[in-house]
PDB file with SEQRES, HELIX, SHEET and CRYST1 records, atoms N, CA, C and O in Angstrom:
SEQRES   1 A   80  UNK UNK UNK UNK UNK UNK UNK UNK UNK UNK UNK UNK UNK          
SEQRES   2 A   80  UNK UNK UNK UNK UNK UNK UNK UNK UNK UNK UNK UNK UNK          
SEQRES   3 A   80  UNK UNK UNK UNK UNK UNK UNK UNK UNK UNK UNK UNK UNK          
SEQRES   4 A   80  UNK UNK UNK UNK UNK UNK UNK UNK UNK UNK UNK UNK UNK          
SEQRES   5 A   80  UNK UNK UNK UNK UNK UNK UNK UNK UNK UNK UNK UNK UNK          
SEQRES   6 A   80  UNK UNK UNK UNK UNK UNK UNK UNK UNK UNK UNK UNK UNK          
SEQRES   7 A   80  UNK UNK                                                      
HELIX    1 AA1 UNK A    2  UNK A   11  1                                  10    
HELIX    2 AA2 UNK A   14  UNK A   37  1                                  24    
HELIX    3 AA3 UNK A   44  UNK A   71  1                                  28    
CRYST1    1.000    1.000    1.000  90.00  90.00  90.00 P 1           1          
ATOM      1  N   UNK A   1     -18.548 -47.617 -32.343  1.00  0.00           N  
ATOM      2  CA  UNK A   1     -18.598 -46.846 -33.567  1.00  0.00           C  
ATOM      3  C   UNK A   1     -19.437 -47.565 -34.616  1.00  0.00           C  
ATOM      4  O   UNK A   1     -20.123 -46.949 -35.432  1.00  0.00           O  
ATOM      5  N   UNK A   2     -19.373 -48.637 -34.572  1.00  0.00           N  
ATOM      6  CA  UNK A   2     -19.967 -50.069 -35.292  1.00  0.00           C  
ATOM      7  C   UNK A   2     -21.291 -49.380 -35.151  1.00  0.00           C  
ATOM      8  O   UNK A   2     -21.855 -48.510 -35.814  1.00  0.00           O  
ATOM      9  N   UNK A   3     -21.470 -49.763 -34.536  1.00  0.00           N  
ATOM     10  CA  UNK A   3     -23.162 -49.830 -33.924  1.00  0.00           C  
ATOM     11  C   UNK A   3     -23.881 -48.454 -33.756  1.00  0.00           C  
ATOM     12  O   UNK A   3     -24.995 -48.399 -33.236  1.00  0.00           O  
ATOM     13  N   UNK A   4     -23.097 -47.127 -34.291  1.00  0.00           N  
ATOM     14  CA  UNK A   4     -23.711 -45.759 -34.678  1.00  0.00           C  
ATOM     15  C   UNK A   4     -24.064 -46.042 -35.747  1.00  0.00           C  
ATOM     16  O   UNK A   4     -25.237 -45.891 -36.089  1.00  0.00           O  
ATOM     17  N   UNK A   5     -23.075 -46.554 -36.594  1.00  0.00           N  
ATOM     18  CA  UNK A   5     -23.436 -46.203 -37.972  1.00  0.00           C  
ATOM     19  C   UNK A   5     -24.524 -47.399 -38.549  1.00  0.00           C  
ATOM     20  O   UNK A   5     -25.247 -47.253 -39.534  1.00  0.00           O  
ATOM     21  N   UNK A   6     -24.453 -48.609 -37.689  1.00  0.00           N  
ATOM     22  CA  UNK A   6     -25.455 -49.170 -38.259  1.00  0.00           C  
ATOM     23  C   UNK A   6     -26.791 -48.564 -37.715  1.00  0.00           C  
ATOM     24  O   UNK A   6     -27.752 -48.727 -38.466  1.00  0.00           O  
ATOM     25  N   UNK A   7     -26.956 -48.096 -36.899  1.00  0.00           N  
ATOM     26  CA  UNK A   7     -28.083 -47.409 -35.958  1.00  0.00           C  
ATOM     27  C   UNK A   7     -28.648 -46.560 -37.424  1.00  0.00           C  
ATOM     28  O   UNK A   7     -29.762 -46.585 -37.947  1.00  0.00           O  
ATOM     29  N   UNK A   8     -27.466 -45.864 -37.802  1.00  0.00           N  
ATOM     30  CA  UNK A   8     -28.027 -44.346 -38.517  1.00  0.00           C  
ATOM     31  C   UNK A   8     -28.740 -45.586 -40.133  1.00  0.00           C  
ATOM     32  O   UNK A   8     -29.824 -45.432 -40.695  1.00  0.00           O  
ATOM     33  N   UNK A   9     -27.926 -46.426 -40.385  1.00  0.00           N  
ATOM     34  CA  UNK A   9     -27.830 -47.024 -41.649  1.00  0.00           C  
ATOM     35  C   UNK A   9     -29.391 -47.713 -42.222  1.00  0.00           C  
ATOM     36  O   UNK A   9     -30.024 -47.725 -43.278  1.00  0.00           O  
ATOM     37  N   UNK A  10     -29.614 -48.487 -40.226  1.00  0.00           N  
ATOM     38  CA  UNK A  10     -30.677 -49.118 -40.637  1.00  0.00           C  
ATOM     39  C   UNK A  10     -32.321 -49.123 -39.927  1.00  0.00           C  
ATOM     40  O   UNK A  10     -33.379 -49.665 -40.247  1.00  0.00           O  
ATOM     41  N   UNK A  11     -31.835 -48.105 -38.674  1.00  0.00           N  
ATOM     42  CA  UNK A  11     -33.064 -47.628 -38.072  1.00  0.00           C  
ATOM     43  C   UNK A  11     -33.696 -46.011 -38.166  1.00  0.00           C  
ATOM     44  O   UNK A  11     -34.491 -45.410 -37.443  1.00  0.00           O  
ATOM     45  N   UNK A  12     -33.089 -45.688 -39.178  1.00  0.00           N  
ATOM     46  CA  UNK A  12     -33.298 -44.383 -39.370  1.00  0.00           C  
ATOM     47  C   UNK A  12     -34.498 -44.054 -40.859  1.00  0.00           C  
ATOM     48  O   UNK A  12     -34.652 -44.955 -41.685  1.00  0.00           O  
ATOM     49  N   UNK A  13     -35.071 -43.020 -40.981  1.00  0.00           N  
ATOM     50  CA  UNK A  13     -35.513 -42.777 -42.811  1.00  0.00           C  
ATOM     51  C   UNK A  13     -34.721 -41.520 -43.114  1.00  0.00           C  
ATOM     52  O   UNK A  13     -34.558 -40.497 -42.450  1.00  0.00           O  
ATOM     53  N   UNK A  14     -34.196 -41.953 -44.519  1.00  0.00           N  
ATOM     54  CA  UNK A  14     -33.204 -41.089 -44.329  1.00  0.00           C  
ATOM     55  C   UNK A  14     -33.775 -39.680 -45.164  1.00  0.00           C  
ATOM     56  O   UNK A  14     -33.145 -38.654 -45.420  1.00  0.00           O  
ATOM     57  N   UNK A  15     -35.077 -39.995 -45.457  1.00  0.00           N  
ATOM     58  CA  UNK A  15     -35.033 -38.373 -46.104  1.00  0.00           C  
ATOM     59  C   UNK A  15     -35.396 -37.392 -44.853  1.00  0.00           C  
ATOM     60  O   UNK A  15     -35.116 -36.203 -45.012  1.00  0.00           O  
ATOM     61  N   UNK A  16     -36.194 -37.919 -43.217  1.00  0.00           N  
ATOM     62  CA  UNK A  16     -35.981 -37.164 -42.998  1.00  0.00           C  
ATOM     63  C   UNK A  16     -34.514 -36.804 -41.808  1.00  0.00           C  
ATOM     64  O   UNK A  16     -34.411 -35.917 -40.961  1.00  0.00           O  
ATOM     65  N   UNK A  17     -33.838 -37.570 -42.086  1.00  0.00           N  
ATOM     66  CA  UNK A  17     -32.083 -36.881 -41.830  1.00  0.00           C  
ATOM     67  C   UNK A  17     -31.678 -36.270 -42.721  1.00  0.00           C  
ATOM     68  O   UNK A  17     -30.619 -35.661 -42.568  1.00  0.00           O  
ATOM     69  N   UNK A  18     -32.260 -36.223 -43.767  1.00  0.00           N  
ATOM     70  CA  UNK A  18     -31.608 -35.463 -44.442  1.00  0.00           C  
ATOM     71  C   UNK A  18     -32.116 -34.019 -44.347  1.00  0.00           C  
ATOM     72  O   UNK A  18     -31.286 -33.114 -44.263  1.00  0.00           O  
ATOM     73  N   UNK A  19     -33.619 -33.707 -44.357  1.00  0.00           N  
ATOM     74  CA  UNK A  19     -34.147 -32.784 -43.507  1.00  0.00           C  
ATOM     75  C   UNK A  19     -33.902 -32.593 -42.534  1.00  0.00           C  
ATOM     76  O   UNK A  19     -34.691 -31.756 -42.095  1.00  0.00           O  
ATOM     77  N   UNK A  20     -32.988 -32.977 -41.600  1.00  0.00           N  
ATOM     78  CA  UNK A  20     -32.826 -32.892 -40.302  1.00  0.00           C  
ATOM     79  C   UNK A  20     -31.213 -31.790 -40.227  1.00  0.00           C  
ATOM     80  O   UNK A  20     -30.860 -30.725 -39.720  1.00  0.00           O  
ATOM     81  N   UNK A  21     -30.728 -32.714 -40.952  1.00  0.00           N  
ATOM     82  CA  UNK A  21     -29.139 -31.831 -41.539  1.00  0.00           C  
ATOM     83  C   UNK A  21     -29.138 -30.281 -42.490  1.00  0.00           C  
ATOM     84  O   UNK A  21     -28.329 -29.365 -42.639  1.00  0.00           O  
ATOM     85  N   UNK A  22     -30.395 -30.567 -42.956  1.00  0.00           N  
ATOM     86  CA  UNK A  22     -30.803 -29.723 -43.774  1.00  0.00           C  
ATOM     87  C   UNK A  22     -30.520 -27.607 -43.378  1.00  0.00           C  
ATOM     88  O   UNK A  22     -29.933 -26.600 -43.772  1.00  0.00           O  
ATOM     89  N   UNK A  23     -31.806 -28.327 -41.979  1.00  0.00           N  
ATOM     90  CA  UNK A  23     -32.199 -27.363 -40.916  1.00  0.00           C  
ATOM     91  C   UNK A  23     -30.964 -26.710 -40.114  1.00  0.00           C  
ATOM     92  O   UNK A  23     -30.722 -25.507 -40.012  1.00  0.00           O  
ATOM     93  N   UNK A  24     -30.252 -27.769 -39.578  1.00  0.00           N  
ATOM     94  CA  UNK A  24     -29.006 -27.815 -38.894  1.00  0.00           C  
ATOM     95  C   UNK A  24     -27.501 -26.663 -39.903  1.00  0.00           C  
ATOM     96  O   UNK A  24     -26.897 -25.636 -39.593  1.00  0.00           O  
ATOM     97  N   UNK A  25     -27.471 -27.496 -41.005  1.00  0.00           N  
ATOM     98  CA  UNK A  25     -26.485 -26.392 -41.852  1.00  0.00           C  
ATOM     99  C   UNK A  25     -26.979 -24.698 -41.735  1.00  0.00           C  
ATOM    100  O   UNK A  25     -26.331 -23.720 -41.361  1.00  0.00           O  
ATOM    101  N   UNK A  26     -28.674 -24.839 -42.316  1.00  0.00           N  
ATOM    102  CA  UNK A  26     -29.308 -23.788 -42.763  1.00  0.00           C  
ATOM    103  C   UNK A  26     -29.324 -22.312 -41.178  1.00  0.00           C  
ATOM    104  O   UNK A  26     -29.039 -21.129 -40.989  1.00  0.00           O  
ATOM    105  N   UNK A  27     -29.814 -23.399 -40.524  1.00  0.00           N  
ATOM    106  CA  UNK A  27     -29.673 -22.674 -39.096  1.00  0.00           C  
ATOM    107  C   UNK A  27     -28.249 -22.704 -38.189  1.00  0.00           C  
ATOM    108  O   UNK A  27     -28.197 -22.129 -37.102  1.00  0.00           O  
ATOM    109  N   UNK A  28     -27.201 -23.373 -38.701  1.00  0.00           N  
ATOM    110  CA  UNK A  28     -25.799 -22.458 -38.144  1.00  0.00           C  
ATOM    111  C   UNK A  28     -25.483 -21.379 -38.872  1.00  0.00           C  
ATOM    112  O   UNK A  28     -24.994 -20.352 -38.403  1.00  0.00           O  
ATOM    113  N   UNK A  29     -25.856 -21.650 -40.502  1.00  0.00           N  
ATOM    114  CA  UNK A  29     -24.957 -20.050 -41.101  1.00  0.00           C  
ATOM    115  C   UNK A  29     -25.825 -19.276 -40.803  1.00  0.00           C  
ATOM    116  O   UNK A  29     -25.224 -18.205 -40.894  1.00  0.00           O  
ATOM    117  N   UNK A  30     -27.193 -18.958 -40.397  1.00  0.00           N  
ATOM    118  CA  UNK A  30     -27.856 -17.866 -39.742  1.00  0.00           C  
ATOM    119  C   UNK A  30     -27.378 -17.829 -38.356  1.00  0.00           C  
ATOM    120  O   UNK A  30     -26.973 -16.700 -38.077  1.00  0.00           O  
ATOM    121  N   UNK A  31     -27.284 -18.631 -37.429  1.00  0.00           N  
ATOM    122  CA  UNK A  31     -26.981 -18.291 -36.312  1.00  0.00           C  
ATOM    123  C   UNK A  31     -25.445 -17.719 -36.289  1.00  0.00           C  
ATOM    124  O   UNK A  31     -25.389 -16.558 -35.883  1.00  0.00           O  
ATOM    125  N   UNK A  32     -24.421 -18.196 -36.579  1.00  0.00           N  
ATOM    126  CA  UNK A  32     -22.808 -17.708 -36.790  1.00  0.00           C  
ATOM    127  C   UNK A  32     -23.311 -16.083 -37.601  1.00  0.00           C  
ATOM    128  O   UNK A  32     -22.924 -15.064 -37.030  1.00  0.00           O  
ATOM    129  N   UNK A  33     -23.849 -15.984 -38.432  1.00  0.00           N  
ATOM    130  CA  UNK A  33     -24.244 -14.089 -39.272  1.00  0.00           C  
ATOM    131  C   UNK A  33     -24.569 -13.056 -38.533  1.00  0.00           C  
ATOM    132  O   UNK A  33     -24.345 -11.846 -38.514  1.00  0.00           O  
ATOM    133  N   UNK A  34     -25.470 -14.259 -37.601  1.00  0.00           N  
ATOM    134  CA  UNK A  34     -26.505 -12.654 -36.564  1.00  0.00           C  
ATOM    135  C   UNK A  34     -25.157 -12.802 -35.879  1.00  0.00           C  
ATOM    136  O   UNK A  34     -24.399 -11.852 -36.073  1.00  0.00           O  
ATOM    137  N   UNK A  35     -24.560 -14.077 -34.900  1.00  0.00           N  
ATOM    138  CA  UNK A  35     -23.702 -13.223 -34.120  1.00  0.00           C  
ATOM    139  C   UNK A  35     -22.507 -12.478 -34.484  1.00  0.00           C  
ATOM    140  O   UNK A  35     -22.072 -11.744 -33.596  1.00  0.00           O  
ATOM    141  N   UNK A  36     -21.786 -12.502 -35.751  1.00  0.00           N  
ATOM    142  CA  UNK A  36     -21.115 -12.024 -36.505  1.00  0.00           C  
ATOM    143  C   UNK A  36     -21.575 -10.468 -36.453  1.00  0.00           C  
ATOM    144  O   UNK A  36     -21.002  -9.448 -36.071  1.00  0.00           O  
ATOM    145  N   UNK A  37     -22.574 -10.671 -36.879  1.00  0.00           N  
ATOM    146  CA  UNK A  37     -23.094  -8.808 -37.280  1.00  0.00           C  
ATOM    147  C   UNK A  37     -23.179  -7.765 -35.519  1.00  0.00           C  
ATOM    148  O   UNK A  37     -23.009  -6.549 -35.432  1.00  0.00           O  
ATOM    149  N   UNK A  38     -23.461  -8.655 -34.429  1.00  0.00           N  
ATOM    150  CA  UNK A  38     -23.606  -8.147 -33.291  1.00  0.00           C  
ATOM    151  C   UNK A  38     -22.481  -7.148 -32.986  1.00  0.00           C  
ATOM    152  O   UNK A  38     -22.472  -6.260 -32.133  1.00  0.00           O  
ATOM    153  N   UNK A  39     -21.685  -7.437 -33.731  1.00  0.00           N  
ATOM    154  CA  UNK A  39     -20.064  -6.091 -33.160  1.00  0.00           C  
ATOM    155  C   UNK A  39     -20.569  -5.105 -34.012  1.00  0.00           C  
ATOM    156  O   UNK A  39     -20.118  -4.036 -33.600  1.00  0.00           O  
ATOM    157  N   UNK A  40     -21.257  -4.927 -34.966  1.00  0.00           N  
ATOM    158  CA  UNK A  40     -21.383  -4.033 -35.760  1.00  0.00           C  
ATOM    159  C   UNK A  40     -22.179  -3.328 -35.068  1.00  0.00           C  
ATOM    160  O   UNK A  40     -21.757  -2.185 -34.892  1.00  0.00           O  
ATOM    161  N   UNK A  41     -23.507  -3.630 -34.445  1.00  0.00           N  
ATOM    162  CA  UNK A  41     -24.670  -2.707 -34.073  1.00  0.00           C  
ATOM    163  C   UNK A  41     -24.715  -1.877 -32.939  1.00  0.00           C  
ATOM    164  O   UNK A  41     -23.717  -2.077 -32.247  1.00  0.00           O  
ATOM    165  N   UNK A  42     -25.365  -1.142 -32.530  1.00  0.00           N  
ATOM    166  CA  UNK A  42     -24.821  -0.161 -31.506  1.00  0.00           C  
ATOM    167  C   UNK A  42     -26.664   0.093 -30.926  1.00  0.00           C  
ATOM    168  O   UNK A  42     -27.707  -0.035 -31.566  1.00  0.00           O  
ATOM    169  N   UNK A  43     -26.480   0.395 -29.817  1.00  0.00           N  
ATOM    170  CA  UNK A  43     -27.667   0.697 -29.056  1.00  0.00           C  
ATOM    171  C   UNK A  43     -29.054  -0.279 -29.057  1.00  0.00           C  
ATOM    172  O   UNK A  43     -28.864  -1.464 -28.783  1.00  0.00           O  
ATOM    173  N   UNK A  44     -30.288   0.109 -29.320  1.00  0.00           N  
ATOM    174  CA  UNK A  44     -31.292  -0.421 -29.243  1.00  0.00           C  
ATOM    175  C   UNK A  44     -31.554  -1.684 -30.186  1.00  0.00           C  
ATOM    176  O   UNK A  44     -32.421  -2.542 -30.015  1.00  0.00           O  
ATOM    177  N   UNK A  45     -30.546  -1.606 -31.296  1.00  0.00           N  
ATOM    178  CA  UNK A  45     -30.650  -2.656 -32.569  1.00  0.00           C  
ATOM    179  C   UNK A  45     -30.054  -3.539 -32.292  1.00  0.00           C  
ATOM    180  O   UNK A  45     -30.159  -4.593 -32.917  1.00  0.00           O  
ATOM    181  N   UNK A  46     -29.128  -3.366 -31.124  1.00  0.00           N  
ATOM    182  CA  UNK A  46     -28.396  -5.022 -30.718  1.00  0.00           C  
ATOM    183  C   UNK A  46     -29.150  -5.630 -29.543  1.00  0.00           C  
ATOM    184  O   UNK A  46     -29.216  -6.852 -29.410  1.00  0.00           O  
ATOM    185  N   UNK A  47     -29.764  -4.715 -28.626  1.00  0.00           N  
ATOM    186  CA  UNK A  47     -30.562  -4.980 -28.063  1.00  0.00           C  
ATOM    187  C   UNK A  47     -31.607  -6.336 -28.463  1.00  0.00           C  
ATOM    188  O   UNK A  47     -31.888  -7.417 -27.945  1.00  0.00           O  
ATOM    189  N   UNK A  48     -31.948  -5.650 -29.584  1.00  0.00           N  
ATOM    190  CA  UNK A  48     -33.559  -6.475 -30.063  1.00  0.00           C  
ATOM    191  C   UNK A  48     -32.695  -7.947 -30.949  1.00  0.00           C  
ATOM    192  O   UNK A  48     -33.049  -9.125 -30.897  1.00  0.00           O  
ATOM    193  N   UNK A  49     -31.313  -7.267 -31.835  1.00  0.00           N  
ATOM    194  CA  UNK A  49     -30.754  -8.819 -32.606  1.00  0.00           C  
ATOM    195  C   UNK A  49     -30.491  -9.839 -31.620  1.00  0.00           C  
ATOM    196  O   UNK A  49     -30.841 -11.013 -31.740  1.00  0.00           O  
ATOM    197  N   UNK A  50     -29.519  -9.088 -30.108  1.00  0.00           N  
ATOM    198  CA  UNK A  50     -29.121 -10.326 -29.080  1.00  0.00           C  
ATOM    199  C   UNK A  50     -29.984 -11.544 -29.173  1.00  0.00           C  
ATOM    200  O   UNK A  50     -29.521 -12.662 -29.404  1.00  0.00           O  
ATOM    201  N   UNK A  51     -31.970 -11.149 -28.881  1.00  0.00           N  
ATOM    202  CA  UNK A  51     -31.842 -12.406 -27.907  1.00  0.00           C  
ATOM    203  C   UNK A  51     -32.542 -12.837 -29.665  1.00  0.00           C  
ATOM    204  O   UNK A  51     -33.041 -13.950 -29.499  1.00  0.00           O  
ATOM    205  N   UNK A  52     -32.747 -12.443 -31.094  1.00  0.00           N  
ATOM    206  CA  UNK A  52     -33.122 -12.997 -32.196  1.00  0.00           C  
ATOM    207  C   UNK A  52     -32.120 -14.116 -32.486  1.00  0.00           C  
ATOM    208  O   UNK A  52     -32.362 -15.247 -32.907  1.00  0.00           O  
ATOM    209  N   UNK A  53     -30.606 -13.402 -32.081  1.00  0.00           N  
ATOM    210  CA  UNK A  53     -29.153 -14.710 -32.566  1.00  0.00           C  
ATOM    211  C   UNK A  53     -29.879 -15.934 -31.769  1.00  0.00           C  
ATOM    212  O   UNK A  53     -30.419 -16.844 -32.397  1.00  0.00           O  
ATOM    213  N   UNK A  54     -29.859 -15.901 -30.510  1.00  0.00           N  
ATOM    214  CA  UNK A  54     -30.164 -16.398 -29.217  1.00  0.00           C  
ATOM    215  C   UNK A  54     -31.545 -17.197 -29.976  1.00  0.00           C  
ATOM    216  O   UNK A  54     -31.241 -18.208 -30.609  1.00  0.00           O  
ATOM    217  N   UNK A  55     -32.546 -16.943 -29.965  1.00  0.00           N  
ATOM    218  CA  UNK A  55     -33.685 -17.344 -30.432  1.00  0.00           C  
ATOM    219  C   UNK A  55     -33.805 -18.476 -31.588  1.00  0.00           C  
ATOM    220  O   UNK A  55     -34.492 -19.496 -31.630  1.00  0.00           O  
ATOM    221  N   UNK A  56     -32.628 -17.764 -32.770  1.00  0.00           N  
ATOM    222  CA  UNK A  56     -32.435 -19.000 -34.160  1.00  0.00           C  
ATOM    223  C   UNK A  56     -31.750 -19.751 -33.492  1.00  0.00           C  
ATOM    224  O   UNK A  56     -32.161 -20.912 -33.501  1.00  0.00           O  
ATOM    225  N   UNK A  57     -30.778 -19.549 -32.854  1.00  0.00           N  
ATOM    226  CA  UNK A  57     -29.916 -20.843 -32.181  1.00  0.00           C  
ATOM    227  C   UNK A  57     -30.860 -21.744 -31.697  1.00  0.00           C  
ATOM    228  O   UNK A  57     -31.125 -22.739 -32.372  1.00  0.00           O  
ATOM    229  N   UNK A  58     -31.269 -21.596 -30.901  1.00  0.00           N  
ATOM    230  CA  UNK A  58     -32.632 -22.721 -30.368  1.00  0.00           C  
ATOM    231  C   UNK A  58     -33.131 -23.088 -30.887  1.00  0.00           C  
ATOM    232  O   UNK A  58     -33.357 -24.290 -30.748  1.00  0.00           O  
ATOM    233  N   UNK A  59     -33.864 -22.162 -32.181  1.00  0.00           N  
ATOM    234  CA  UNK A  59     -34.476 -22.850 -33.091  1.00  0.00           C  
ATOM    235  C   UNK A  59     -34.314 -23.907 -33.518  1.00  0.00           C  
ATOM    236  O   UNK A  59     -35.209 -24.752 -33.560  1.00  0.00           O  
ATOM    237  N   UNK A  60     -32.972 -24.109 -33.982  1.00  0.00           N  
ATOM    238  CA  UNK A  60     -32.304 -24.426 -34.641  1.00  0.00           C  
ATOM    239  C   UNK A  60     -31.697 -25.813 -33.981  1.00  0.00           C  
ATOM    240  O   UNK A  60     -31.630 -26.862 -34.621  1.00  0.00           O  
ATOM    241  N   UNK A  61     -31.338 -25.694 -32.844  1.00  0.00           N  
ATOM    242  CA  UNK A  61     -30.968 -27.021 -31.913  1.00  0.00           C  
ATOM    243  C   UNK A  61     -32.410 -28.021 -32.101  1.00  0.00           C  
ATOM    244  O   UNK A  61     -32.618 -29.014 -32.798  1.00  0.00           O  
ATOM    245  N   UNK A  62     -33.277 -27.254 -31.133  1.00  0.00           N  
ATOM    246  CA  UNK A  62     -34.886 -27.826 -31.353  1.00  0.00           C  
ATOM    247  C   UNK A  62     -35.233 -28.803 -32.101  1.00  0.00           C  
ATOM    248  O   UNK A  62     -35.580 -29.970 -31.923  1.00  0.00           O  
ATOM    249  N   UNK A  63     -35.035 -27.937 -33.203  1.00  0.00           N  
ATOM    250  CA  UNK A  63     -35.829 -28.762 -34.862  1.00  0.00           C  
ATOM    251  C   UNK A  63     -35.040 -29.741 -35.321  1.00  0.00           C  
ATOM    252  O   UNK A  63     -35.485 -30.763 -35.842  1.00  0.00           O  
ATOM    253  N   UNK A  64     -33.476 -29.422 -35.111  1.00  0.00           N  
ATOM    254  CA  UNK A  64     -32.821 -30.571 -35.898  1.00  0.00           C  
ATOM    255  C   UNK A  64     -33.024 -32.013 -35.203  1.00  0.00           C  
ATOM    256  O   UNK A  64     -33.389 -33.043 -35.770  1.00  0.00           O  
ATOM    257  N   UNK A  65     -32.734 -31.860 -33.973  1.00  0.00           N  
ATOM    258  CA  UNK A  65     -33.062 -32.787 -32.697  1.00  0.00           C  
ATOM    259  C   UNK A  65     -34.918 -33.376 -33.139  1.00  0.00           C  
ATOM    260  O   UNK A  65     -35.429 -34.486 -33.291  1.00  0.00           O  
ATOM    261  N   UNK A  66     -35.254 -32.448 -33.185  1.00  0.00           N  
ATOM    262  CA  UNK A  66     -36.876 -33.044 -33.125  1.00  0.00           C  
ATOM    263  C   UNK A  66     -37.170 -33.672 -34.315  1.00  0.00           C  
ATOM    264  O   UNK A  66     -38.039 -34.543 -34.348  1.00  0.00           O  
ATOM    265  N   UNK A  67     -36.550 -33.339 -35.304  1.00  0.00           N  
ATOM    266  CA  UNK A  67     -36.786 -34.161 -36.677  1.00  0.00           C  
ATOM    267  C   UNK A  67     -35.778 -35.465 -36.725  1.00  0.00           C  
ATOM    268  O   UNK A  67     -36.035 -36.534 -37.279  1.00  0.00           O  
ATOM    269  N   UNK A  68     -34.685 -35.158 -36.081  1.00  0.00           N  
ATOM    270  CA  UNK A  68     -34.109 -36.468 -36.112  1.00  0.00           C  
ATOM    271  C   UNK A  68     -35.082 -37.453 -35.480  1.00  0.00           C  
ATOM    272  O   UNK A  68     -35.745 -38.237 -36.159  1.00  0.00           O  
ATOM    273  N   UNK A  69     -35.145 -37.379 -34.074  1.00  0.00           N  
ATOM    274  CA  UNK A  69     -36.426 -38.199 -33.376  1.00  0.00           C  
ATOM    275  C   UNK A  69     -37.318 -38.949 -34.493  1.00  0.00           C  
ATOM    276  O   UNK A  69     -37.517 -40.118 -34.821  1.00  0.00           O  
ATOM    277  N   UNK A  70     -37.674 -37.903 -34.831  1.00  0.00           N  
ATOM    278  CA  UNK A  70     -38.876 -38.260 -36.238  1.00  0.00           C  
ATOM    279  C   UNK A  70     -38.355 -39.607 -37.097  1.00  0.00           C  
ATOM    280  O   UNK A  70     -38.894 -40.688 -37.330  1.00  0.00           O  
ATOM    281  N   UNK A  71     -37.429 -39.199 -37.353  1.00  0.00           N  
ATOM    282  CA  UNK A  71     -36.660 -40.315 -38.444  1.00  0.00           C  
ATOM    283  C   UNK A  71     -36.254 -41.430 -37.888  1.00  0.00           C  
ATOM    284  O   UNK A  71     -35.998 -42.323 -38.695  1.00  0.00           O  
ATOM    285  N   UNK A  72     -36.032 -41.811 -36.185  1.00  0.00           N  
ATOM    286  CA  UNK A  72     -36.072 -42.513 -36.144  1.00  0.00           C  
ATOM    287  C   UNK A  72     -37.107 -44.159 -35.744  1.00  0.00           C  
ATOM    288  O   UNK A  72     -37.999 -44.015 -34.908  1.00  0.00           O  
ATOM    289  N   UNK A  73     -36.966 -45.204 -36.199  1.00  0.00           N  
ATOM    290  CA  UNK A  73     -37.788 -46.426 -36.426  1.00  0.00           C  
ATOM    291  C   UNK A  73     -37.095 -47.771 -35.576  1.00  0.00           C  
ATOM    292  O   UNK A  73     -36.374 -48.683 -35.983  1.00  0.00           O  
ATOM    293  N   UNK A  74     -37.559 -47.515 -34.440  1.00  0.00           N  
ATOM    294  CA  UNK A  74     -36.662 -49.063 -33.615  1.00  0.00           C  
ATOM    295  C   UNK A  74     -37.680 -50.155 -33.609  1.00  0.00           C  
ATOM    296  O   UNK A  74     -37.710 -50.876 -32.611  1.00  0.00           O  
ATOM    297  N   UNK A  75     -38.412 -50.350 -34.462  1.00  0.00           N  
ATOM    298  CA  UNK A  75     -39.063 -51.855 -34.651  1.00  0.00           C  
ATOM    299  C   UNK A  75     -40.280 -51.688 -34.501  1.00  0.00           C  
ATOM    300  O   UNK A  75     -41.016 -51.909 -35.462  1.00  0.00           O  
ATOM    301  N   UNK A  76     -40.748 -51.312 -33.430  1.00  0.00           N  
ATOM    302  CA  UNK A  76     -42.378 -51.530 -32.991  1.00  0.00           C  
ATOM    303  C   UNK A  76     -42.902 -50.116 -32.652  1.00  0.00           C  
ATOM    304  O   UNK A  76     -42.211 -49.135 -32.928  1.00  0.00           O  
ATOM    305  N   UNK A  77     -44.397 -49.962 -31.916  1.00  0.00           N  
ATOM    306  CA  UNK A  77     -44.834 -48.871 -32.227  1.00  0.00           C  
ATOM    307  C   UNK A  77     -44.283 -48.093 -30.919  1.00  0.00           C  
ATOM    308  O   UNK A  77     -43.787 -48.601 -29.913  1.00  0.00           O  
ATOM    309  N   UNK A  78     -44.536 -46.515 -31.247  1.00  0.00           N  
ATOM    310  CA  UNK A  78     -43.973 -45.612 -30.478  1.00  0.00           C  
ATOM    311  C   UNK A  78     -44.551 -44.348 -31.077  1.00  0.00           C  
ATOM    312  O   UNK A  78     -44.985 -44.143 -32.210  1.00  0.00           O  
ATOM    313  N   UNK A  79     -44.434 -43.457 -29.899  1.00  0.00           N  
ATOM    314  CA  UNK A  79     -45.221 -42.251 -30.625  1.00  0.00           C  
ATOM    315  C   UNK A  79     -44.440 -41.042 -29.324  1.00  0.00           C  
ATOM    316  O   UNK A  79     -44.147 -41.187 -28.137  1.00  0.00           O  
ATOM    317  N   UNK A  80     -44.337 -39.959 -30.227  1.00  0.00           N  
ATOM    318  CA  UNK A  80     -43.620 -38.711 -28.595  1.00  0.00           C  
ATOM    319  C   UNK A  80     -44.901 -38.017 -28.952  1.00  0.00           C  
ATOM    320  O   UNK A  80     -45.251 -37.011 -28.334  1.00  0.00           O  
TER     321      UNK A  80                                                      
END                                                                             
């Protein structure tokens, strides 16, 4: 547990975790809405929202994950 938080404390930049969390909050309450609204819709319109919920979700995994990466700094050079 030690050694997460120093990980996050001292090999990380934290503005962009904080962009990283940012994305992550921003893209669950869109993803939890669309699927929320999915009981509501009927025929061709849930059709097309399904795979949009489906779509921000990923988004949303993706970016937070890929910006964390970003933020992090283990000493020497590296590049993805």
């Amino acid at each position: 547990m030690y050694r997460l938080l120093d990980c996050i404390a001292q090999e990380h930049i934290y503005g962009l975790v904080a962009v990283a969390a940012f994305i992550c909050v921003i893209g669950s309450v869109l993803s939890t809405h669309m699927s929320a609204r999915l009981t509501q819709w009927k025929g061709r319109r849930r059709l097309v929202q399904l795979p949009l919920a489906g779509l921000i979700t990923g988004a949303t995994i993706w970016s937070t994950h890929f910006i964390a990466m970003l933020s992090y700094n283990p000493g020497y050079a590296h590049g993805y």
